[in-house]
Backbone as CSV, one residue per row, in Angstrom:
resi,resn,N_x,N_y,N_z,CA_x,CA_y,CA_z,C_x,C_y,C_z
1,UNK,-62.064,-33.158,-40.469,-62.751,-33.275,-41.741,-62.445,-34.612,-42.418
2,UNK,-60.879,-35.009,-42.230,-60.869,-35.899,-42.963,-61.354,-37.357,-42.704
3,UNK,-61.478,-37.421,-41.140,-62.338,-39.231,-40.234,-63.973,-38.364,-40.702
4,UNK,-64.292,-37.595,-40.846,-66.042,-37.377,-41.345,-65.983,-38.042,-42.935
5,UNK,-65.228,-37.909,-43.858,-65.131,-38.039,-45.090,-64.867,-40.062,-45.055
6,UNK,-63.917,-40.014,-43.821,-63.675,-41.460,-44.312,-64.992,-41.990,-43.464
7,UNK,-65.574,-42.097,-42.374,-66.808,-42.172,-41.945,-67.769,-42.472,-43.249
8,UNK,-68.263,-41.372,-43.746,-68.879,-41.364,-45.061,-68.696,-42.180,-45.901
9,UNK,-67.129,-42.437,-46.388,-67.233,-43.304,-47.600,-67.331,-45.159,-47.152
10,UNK,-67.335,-45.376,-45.690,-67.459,-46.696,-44.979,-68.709,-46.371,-45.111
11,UNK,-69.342,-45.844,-44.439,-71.396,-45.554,-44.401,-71.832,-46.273,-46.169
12,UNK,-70.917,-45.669,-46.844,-71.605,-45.518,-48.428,-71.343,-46.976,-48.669
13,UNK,-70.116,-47.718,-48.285,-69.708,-48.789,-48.929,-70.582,-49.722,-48.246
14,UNK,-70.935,-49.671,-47.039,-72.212,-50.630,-46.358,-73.320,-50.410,-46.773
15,UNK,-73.456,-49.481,-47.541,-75.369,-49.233,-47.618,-75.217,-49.824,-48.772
16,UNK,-74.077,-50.169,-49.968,-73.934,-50.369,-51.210,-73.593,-52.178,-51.093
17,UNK,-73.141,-52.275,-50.206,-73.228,-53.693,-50.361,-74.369,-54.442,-49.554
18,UNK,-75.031,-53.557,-48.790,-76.435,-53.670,-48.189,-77.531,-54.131,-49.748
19,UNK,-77.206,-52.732,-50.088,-78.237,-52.889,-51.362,-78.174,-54.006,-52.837
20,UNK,-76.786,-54.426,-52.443,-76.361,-55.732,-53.798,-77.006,-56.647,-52.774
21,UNK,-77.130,-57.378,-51.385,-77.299,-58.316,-50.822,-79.063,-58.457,-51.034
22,UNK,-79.902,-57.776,-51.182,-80.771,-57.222,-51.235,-81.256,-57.352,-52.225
23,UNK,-80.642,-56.736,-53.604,-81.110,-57.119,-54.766,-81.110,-59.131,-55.629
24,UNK,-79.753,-59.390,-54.596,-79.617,-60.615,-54.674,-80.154,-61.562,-54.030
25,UNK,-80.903,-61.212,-53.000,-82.366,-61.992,-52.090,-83.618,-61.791,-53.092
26,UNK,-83.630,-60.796,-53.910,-85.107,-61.086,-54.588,-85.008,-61.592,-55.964
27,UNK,-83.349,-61.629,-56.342,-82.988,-62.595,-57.590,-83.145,-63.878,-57.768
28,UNK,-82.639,-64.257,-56.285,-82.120,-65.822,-56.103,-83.597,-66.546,-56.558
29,UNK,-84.874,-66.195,-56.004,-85.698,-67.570,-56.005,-85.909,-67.886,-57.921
30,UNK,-85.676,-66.246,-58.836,-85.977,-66.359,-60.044,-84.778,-67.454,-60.336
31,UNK,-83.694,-67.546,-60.018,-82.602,-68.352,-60.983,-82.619,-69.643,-60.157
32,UNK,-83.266,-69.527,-59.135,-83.487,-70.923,-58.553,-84.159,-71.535,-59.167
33,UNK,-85.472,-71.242,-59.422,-86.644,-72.185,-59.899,-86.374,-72.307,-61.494
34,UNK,-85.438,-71.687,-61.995,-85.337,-71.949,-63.619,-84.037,-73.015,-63.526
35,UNK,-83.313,-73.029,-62.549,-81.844,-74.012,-63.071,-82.292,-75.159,-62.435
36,UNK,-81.418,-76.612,-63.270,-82.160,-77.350,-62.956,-81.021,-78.114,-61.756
37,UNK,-80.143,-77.665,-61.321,-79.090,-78.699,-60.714,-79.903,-77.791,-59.009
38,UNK,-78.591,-78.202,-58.385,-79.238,-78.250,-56.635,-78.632,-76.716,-56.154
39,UNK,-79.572,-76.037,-55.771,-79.182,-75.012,-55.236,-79.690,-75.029,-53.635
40,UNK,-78.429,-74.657,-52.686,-79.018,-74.478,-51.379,-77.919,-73.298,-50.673
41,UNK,-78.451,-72.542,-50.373,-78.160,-71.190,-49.731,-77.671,-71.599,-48.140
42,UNK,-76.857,-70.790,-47.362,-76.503,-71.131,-46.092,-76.105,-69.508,-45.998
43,UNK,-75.952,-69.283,-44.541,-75.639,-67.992,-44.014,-74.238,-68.311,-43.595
44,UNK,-73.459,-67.368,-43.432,-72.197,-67.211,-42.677,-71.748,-68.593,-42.129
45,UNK,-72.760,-68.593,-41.010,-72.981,-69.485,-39.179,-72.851,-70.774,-40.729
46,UNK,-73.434,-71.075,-41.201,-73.482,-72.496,-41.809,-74.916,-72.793,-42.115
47,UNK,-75.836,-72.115,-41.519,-77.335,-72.679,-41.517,-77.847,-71.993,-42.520
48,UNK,-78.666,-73.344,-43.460,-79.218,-73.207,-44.460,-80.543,-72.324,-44.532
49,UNK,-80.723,-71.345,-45.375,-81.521,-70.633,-45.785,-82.291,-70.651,-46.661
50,UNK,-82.026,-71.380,-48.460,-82.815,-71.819,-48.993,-82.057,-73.190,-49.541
51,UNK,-83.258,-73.590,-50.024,-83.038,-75.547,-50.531,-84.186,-75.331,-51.984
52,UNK,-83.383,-75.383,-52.826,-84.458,-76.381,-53.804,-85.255,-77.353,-54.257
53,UNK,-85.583,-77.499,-54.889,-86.494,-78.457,-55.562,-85.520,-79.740,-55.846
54,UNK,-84.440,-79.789,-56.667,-83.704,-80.457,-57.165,-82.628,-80.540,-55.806
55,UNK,-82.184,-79.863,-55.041,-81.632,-80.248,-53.938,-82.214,-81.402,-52.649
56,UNK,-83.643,-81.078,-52.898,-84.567,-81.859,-52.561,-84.282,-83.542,-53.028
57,UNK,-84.391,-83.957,-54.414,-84.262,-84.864,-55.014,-82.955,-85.319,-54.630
58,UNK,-81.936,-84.760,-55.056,-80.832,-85.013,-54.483,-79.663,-85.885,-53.341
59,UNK,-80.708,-84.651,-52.274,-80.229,-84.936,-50.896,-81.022,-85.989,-50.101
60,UNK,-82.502,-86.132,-50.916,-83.632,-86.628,-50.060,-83.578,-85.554,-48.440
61,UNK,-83.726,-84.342,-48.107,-84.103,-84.100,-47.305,-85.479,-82.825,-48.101
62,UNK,-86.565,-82.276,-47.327,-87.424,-81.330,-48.039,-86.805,-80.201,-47.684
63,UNK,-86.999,-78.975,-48.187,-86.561,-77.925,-47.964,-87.397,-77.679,-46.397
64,UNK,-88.422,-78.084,-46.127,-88.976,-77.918,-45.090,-88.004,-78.501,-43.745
65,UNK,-87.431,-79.325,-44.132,-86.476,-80.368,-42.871,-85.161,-79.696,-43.254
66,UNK,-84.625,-78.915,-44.182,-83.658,-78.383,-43.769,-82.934,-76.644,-43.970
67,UNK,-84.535,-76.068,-44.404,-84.099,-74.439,-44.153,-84.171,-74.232,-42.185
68,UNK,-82.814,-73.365,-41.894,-82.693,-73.417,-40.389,-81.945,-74.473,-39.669
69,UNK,-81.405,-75.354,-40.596,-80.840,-76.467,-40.032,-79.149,-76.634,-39.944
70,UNK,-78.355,-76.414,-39.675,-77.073,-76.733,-40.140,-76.600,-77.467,-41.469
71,UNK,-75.533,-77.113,-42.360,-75.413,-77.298,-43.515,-74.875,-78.604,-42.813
72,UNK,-74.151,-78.878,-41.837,-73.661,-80.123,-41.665,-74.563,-81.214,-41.548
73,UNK,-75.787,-81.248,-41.830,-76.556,-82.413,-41.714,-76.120,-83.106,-42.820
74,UNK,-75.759,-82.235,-43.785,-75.192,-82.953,-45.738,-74.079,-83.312,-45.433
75,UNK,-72.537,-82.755,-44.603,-71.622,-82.697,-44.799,-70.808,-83.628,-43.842
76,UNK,-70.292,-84.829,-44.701,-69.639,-85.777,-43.544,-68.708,-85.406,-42.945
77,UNK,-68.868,-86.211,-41.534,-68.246,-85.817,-40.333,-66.466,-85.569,-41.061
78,UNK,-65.694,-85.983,-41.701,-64.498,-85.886,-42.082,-64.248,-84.649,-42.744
79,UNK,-65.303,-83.905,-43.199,-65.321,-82.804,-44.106,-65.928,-81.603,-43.063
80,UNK,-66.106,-81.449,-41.914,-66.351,-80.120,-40.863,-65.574,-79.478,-41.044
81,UNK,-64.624,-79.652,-40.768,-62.915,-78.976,-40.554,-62.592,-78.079,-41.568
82,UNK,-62.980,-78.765,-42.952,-62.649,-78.533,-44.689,-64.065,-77.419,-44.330
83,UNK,-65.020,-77.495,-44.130,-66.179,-76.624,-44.576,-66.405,-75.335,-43.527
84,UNK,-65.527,-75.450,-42.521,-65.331,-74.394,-41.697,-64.373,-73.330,-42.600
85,UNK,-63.431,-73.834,-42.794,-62.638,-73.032,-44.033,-62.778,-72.384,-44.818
86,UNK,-63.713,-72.603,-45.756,-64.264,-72.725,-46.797,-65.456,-71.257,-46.381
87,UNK,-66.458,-71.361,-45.120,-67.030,-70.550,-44.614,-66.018,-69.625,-44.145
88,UNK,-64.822,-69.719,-43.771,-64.311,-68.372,-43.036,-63.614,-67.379,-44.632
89,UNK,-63.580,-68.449,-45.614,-62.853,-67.548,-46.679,-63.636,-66.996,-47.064
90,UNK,-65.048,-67.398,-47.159,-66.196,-66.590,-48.080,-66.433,-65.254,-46.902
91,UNK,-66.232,-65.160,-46.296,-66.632,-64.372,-44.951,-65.756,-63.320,-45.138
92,UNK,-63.901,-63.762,-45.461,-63.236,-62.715,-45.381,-63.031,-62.466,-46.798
93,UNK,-64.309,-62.687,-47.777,-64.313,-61.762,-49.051,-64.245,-62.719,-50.017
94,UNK,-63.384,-63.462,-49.916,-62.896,-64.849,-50.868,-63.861,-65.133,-52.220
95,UNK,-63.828,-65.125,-53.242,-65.003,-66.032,-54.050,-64.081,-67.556,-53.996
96,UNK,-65.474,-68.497,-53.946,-65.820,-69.741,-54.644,-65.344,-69.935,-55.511
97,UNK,-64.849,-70.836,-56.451,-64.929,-71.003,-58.081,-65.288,-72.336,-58.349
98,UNK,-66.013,-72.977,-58.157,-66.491,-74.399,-58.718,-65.528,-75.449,-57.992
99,UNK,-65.839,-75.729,-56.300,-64.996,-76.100,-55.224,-65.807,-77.435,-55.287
100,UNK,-64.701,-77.996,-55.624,-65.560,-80.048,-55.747,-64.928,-80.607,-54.205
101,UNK,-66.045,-81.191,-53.894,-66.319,-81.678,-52.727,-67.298,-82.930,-51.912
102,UNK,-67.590,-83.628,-51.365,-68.328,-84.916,-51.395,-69.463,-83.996,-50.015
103,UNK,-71.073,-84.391,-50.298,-72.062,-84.494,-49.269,-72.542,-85.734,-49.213
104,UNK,-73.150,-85.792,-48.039,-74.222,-86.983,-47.968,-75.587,-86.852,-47.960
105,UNK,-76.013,-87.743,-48.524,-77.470,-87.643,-48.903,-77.659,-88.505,-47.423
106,UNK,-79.509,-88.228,-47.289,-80.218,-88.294,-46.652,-80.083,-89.734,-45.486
107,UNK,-80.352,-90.622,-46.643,-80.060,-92.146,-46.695,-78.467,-92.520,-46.415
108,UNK,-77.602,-91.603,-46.538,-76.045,-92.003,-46.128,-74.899,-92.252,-46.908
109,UNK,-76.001,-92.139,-48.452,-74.724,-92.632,-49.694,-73.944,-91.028,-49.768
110,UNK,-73.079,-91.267,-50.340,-72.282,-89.663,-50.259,-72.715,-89.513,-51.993
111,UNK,-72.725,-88.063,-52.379,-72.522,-87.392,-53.732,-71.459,-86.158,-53.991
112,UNK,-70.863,-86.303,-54.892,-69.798,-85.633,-55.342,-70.593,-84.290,-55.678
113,UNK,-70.204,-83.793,-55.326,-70.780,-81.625,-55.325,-70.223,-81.125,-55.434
114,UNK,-70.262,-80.104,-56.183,-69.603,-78.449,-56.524,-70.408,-77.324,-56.049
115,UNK,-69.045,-76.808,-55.349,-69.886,-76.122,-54.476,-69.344,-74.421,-55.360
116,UNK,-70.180,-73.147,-55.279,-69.399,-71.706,-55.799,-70.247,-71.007,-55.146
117,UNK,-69.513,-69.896,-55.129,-69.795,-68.605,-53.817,-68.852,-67.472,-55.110
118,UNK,-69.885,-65.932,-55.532,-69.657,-65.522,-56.020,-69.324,-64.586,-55.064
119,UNK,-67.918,-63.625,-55.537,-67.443,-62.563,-54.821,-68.625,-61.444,-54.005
């Protein structure tokens, strides 16, 4: 009785954080298109999922050239190592809190970024 009960309350806690991931895929494009700084989404793996408008400007790449692409196309070669990290903490639960960090734009100049990942 008692691995059926704990069964159950793992089932419940995946369908519940199923359903926040979920509600937060049909949030994101509303607080995207209203804020005005750079928002760009990445999965786990590193590959970008959404890009903004203002990330656009930014980075000089279009969201078209880099949803599906590796986040490392932004992230200089000295900073892989640092952003692998960074992906394995958010992975094992970790929040973000306003993690300053350097990308490169398109053209090669670098920009100073803050990066956050909410729990």
């Amino acid at each position: 009785m008692q691995r059926i009960c704990a069964e159950s309350d793992s089932m419940i806690r995946a369908n519940q954080a199923r359903s926040k991931a979920e509600n937060l895929s049909r949030e994101l494009p509303a607080i995207a298109s209203s804020f005005d700084g750079a928002i760009i989404r990445s999965d786990l793996a590193g590959i970008v999922v959404a890009w903004n408008a203002s990330a656009e400007d930014l980075y000089g790449y279009t969201a078209q050239e880099m949803i599906g692409q590796p986040m490392a196309t932004v992230i200089p070669e000295r900073l892989h190592e640092e952003s692998l990290r960074v992906l394995q903490g958010i992975a094992a639960g970790k929040a973000l809190a306003r993690y300053e960090t350097v990308r490169r734009r398109k053209e090669g100049t670098s920009s100073r970024s803050y990066l956050s990942c909410p729990q």
